[in-house]
C-alpha positions as CSV (number, residue, x, y, z in Angstrom):
1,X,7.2,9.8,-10.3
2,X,5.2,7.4,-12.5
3,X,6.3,4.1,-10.1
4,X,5.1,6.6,-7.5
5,X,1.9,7.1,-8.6
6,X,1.8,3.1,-9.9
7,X,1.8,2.5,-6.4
8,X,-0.6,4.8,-5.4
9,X,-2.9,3.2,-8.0
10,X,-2.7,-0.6,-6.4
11,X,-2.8,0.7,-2.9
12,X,-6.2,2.5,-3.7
13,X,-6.8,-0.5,-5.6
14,X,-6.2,-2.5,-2.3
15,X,-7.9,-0.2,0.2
16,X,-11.2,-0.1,-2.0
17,X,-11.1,-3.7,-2.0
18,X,-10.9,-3.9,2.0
19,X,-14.1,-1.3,2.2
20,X,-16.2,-3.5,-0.4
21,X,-15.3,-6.1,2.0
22,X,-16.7,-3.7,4.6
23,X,-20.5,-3.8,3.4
24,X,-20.6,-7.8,4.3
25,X,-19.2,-7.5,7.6
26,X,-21.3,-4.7,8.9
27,X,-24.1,-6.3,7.6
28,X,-23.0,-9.5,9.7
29,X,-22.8,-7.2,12.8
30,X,-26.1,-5.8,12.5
31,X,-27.6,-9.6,12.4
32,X,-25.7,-10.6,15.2
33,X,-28.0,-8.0,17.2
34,X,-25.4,-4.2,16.6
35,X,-26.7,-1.3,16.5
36,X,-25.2,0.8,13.5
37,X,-24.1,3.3,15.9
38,X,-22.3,1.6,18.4
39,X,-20.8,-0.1,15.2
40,X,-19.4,3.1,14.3
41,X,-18.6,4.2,18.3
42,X,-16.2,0.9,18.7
43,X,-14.5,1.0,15.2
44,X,-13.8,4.5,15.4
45,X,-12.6,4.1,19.2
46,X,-10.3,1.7,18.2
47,X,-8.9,3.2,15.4
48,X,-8.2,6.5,16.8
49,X,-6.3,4.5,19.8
50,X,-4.3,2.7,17.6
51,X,-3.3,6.4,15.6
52,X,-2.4,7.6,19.1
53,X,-0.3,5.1,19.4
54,X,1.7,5.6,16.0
55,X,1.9,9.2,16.7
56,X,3.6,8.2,20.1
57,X,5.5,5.9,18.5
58,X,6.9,8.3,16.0
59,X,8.5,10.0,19.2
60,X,7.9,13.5,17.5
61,X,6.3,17.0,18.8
62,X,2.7,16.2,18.9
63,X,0.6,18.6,17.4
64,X,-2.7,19.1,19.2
65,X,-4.5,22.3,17.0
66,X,-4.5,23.0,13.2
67,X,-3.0,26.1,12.6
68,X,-6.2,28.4,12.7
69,X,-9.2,27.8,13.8
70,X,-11.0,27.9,10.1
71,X,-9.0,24.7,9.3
72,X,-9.8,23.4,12.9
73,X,-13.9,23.9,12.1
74,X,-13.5,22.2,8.4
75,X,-11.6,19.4,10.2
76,X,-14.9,19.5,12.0
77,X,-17.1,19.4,9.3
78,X,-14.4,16.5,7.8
79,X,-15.2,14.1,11.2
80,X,-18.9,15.1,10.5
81,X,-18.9,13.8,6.3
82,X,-16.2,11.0,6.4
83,X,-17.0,9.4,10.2
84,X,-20.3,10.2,12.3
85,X,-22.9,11.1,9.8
86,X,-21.5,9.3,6.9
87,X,-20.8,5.9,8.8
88,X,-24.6,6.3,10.1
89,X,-26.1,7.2,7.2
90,X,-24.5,4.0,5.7
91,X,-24.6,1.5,8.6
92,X,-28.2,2.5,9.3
93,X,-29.1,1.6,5.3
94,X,-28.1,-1.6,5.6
95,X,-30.0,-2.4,8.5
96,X,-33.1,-1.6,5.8
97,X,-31.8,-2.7,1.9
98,X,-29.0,-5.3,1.0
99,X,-25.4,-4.8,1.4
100,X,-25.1,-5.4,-2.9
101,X,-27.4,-2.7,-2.9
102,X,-25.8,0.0,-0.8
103,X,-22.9,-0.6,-2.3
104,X,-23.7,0.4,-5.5
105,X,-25.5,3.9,-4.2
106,X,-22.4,4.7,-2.1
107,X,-20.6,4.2,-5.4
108,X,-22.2,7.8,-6.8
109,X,-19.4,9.4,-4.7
110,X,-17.2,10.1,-7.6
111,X,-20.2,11.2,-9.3
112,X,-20.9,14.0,-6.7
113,X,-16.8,14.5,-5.8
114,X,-16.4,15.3,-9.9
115,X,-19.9,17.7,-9.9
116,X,-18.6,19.5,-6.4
117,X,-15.0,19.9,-7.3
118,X,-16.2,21.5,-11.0
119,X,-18.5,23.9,-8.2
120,X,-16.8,24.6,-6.1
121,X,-13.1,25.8,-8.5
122,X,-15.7,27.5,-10.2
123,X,-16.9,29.5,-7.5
124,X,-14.0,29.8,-5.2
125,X,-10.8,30.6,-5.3
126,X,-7.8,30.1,-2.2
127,X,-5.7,27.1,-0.7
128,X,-8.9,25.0,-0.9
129,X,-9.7,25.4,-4.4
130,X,-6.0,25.1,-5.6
131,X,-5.5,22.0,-3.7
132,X,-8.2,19.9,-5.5
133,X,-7.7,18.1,-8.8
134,X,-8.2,20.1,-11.9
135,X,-10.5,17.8,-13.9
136,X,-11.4,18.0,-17.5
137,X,-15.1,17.7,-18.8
138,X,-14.5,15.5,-21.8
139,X,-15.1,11.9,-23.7
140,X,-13.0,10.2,-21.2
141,X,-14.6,11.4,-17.7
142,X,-18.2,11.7,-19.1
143,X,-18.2,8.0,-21.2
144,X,-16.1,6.7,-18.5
145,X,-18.9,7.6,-15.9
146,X,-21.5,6.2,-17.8
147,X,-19.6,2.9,-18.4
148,X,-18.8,2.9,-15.0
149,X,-22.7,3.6,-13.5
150,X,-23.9,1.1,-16.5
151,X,-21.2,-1.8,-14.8
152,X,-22.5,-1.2,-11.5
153,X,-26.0,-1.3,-12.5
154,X,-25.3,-4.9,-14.3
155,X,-23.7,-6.0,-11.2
156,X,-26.5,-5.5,-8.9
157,X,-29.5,-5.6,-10.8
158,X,-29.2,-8.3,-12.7
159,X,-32.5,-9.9,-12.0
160,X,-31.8,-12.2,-8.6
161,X,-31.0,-9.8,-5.9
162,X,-33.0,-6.1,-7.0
163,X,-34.8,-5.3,-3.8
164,X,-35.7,-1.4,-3.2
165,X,-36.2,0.0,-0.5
166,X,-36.8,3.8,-0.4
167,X,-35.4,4.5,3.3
168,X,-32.5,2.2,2.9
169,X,-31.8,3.7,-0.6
170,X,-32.1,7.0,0.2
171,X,-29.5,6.6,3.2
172,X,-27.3,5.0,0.9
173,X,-26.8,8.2,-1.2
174,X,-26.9,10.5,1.8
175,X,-23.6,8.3,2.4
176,X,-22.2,9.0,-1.2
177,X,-23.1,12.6,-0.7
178,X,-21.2,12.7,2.6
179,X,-18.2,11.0,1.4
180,X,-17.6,13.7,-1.7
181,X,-17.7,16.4,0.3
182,X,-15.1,14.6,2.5
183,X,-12.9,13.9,-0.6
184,X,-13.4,17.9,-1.3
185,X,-12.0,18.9,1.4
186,X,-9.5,16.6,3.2
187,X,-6.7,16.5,0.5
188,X,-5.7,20.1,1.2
189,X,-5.6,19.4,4.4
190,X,-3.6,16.2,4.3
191,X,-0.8,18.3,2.3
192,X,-0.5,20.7,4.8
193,X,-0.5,18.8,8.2
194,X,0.1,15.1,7.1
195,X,-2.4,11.9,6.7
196,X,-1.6,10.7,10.4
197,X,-2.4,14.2,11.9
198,X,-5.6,15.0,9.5
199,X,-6.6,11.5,10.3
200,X,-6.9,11.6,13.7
201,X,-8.8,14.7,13.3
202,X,-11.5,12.9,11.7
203,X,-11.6,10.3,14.0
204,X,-11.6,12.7,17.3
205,X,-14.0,14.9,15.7
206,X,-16.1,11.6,13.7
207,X,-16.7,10.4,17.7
208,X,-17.5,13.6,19.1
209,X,-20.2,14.5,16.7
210,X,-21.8,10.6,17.3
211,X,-22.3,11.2,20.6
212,X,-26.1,12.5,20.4
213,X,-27.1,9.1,19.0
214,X,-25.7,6.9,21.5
215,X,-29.2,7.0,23.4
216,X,-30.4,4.5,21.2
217,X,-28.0,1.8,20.3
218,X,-29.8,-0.6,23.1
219,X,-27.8,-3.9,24.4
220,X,-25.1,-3.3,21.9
221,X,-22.5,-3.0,24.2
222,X,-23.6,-5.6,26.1
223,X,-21.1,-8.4,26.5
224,X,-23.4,-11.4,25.6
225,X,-23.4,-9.5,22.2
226,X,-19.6,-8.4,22.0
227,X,-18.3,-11.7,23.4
228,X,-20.1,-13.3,20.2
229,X,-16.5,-14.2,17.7
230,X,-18.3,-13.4,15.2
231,X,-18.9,-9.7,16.7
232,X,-15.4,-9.1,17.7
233,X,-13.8,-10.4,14.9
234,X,-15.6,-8.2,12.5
235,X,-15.3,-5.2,15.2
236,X,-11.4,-5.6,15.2
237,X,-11.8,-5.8,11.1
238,X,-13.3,-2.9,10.8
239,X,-11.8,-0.8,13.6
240,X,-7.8,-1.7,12.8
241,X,-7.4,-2.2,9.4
242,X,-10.8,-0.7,7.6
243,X,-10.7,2.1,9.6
244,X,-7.1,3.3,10.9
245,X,-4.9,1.7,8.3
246,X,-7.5,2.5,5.4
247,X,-8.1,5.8,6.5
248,X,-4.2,6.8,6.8
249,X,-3.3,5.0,3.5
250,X,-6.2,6.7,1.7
251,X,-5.8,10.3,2.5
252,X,-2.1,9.7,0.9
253,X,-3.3,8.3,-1.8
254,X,-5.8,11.2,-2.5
255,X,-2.6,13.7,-2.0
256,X,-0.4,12.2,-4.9
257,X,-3.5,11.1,-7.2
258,X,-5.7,13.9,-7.0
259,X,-9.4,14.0,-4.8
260,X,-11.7,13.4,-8.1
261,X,-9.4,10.4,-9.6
262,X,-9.1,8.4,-6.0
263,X,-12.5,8.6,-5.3
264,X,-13.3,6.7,-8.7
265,X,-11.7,3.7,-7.5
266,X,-14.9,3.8,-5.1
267,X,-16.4,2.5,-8.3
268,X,-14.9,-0.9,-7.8
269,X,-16.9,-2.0,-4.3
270,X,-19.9,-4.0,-5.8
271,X,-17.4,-6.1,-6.9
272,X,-15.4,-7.0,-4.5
273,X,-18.7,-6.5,-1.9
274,X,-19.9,-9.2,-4.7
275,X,-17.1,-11.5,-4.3
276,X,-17.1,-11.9,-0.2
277,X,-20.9,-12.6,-0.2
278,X,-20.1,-15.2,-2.9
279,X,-17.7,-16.8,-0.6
280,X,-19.2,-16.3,3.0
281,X,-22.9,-16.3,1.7
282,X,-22.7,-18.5,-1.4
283,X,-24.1,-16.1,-3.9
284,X,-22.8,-17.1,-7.4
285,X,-21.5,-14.4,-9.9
286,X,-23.8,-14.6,-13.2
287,X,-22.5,-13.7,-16.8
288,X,-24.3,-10.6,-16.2
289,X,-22.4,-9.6,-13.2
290,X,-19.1,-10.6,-14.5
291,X,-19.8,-8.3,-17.6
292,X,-20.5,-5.7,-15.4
293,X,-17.6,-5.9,-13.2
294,X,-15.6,-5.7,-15.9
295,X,-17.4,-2.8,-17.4
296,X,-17.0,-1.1,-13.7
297,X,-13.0,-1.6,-14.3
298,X,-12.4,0.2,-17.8
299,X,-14.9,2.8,-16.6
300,X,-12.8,3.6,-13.9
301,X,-9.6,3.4,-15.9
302,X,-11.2,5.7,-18.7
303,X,-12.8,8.3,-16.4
304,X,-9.1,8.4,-14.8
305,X,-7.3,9.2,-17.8
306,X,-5.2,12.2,-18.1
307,X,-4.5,13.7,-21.6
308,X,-1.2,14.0,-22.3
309,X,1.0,17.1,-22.3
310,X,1.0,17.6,-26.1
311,X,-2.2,17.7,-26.2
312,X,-2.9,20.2,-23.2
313,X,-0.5,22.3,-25.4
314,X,-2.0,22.0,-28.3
315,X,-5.6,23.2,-26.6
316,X,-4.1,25.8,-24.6
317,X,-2.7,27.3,-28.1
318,X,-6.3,27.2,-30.0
């Protein structure tokens, strides 16, 4: 069990560091003349192709419906917060504030996953409710926030790249916001129908729901833009492994570590956002922002922590 959830850690580890890498190469895209929708359109197209594929692959039943058609409409709301809205809400800020700086707003998800998840087991009660993480309010989660926000904040403001810009910004944490109430929901659902089957959900229903905007994404899909390497190199980045391979692996990870822990790893993108712009754009990494990082690390690790057994006793018995 422990080398289980060991695993679970690096692989959110790894899958974190893939999506900070995200943030530079959408921000390439946009340069090179793409529209933040059709960004989203092609990656998601390709990445619910290639889950078709493994579920053909698999050479199982296929399974077309949920099971009733209230988990069918919150797979619906699940393609509307973790694809269409939440990809244009964040593709759309960068095309207005810096890619360091969107990455640290979209890094508030845990914030509002930990806020929502005390809500809504509060409030509710059911499948939904018993299926997220049962999180303490204590020294570990509160300090471990602060640590955490404080890292982030030393990362990207340290005094050579702070540029606000209010529409950008406020996109940015329309993203975070987006993303929590994704991590609410879509762990339940993963342990009842499977990460490849919820999955492809959210990509079906992520594409469907974009299809309003697609009046406006211009020549994007033109091919003296998508016959650009630099377009369809990023494209294929962030449609195969980003998006299906990320996706799949990260809706497991949420089902063994818990929807509120998982998301904290989100914590972690400045960095590694930091490190690919210091090696495709040659940013350097001041004292400040290697303090910060590492603040960003033991915050997450801190906020994470569980208390033991013994001690859960020992409260329950007061």
């Amino acid at each position: 069990m422990a080398k289980n959830r060991f695993f679970s850690h690096l692989l959110a580890l790894v899958i974190v560091a893939i999506w900070g890498v995200t943030f530079v190469s959408t921000k390439t895209l946009i340069n090179a003349g793409m529209h933040p929708t059709a960004i989203f359109v092609i990656r998601f197209i390709m990445a619910y192709a290639g889950i078709w594929a493994y579920t053909l692959l698999e050479k199982k039943p296929v399974k077309i419906w949920s099971d009733s058609w209230k988990d069918e409409g919150v797979f619906v709301f699940l393609g509307i917060t973790g694809g269409s809205i939440y990809f244009l809400a964040e593709n759309t800020s960068l095309a207005y504030t810096q890619a360091s700086n969107v990455s640290f707003l979209v890094c508030t998800a845990p914030l509002f996953t930990a806020l929502l998840t005390l809500a809504y087991k509060r409030c509710f009660r059911g499948r939904f409710a018993d299926g997220m993480e049962d999180i303490r309010v204590g020294f570990p989660l509160i300090f471990g926030t602060l640590l955490a926000l404080v890292g982030m904040a030393m990362v990207v403001f340290d005094g050579t790249r702070l540029q606000v810009s209010p529409k950008g910004d406020l996109l940015a944490l329309g993203a975070a916001l987006c993303w929590a109430l994704y991590s609410l929901f879509m762990s339940p659902l993963t342990k009842t129908y499977g990460a490849v089957f919820a999955t492809r959900k959210v990509f079906f229903y992520g594409l469907v729901t974009i299809l309003p905007f697609l009046g406006s994404t211009g020549d994007s899909f033109s091919s003296a833009v998508l016959s650009q390497p630099v377009v369809y190199g990023n494209l294929l980045f962030l449609g195969l492994i980003a998006s299906l391979g990320c996706f799949i692996a990260w809706n497991k990870v949420m089902v063994k570590l818990g929807n509120v822990t998982s998301t904290n790893y989100v914590y972690l993108n400045p960095i590694f956002t930091l490190v690919t712009a210091m090696i495709l754009l040659g940013e350097r990494m001041t004292i400040v922002s290697g303090l910060g990082s590492a603040a960003i690390l033991a915050g997450v690790v801190l906020s994470g922590f569980k208390p033991s057994r013994a001690y859960k006793r020992a409260e329950s018995d007061r």
